[in-house]
C-alpha positions in Angstrom: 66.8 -49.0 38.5 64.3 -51.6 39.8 62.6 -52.3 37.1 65.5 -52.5 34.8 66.7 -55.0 37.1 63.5 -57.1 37.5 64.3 -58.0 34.0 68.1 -58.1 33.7 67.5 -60.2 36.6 65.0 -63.1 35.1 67.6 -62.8 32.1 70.6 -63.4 33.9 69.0 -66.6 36.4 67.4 -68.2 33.9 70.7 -68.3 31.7 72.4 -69.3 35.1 70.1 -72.0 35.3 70.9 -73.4 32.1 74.2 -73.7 32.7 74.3 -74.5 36.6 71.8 -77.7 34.5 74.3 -78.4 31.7 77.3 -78.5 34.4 74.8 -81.5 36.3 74.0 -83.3 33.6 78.1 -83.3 32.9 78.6 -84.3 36.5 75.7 -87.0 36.7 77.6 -88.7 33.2 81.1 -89.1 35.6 79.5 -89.6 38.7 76.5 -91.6 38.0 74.4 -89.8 40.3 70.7 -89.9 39.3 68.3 -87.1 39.0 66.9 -85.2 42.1 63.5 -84.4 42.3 64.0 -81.9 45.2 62.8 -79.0 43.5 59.4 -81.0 42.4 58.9 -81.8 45.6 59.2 -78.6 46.8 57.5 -76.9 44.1 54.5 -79.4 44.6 54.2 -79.3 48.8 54.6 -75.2 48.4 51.4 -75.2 46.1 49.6 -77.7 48.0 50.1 -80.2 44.9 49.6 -83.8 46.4 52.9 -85.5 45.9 52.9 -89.1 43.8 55.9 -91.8 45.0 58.9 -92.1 42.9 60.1 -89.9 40.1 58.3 -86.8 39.9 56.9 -84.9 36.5 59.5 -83.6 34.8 57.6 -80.3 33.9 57.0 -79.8 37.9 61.0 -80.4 38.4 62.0 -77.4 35.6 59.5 -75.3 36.1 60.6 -75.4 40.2 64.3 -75.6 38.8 63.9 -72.8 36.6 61.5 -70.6 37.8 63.8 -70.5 41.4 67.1 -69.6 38.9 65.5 -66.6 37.6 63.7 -65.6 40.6 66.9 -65.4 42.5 69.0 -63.7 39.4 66.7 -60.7 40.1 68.4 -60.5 43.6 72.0 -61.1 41.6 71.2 -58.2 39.0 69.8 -55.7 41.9 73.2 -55.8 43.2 75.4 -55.4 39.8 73.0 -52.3 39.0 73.8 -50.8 42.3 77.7 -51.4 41.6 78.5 -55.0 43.1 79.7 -56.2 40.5 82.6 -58.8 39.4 83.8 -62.6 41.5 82.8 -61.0 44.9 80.0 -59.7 44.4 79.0 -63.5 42.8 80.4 -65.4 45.9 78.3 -63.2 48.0 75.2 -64.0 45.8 76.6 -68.0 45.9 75.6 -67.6 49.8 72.1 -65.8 48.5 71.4 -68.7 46.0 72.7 -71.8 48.9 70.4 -69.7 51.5 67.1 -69.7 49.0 67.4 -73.4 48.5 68.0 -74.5 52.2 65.6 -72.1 53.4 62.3 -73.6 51.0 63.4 -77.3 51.1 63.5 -77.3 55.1 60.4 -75.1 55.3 58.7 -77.9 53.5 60.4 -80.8 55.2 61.3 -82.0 52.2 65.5 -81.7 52.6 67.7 -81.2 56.0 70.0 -78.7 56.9 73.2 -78.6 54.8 76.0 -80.1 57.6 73.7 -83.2 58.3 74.2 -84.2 54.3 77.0 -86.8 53.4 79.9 -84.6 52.3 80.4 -85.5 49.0 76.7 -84.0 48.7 77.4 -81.0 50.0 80.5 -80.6 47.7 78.5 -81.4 44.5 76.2 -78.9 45.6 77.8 -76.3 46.5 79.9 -76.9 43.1 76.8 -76.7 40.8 75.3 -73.6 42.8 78.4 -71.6 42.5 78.2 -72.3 38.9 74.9 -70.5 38.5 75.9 -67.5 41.0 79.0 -66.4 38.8 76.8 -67.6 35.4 73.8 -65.9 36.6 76.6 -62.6 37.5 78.1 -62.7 34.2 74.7 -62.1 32.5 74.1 -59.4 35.4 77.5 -57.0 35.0 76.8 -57.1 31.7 73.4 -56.5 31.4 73.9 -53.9 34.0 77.1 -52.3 32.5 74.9 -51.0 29.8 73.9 -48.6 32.5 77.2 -47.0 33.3 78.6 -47.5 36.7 76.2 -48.1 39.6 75.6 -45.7 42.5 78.5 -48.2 44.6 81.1 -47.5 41.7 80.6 -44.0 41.8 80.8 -43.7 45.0 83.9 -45.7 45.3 85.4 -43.2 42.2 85.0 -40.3 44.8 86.6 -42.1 48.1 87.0 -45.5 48.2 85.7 -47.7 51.0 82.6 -46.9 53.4 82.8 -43.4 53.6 79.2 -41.6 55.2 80.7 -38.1 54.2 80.6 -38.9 50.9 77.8 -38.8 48.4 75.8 -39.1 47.2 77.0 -39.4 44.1 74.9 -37.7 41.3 72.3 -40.3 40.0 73.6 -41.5 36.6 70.6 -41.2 33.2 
């Protein structure tokens, strides 16, 4: 199951990515909110890159962008493999995906924890990163679905809810 989702995974948060990036550049048109180049920094203080004023290289910015988006779909795809699948089990990644981003940008000093951000901030993100948590799941249930129901789903097909004297269920081929 791992390594089927390792892939399914990469798949499913890169093509979250893209459209998490489509729904910015969308936003940034209405709002007039410039670029960010957050995930460059970031990218560039956790490899020890020295850091140049101003706007940062655009290949440094996707590659931090992207590379994070299909990183994190891997965690998205684990769980619709195991059977979380569907709107809950992306709102659940949504916290995974807000939690990766605040956790590397305050590690590296280069953003502050989310409730010290002007609110409209915080709303625009939040926004665009539930956007790539049910993208990124979409991709995932699917991907996964190929599979057959995951170990959770057939569990929940014998008794559902958190039942220890069930199971296991028989693993599926």
């Amino acid at each position: 199951m791992v390594k089927r989702a390792v892939w399914q995974g990469l798949v499913s948060g890169a093509v979250g990515a893209a459209v998490m990036t489509v729904g910015e550049k969308l936003e940034q048109r209405v709002t007039g909110r410039p670029d960010s180049y957050v995930p460059a920094r970031v990218l560039e203080r956790l490899l020890g890159i020295r850091e140049r004023p101003g706007p940062q290289p655009r290949a440094v910015n996707l590659a931090m962008h992207y590379g994070q988006g299909a990183l994190a779909g891997v965690v998205r795809s684990l769980m619709a493999n195991a059977g979380m699948r569907g709107p809950v089990a992306s709102t659940l990644f949504a916290a995974v995906r807000l939690s990766n981003d605040q956790i590397l940008e305050n590690a590296t000093g280069v953003g502050a924890p989310p409730q010290t951000w002007p609110r409209r901030e915080l709303v625009v993100d939040l926004l665009h990163k539930s956007v790539y948590a049910f993208a990124t799941g979409l991709v995932a249930d699917a991907l996964a679905a190929r599979g057959g129901p995951g170990p959770g789903q057939r569990h929940a097909g014998l008794r559902p809810g958190r039942r220890s004297h069930v199971g296991p269920p028989t693993p599926s081929r």
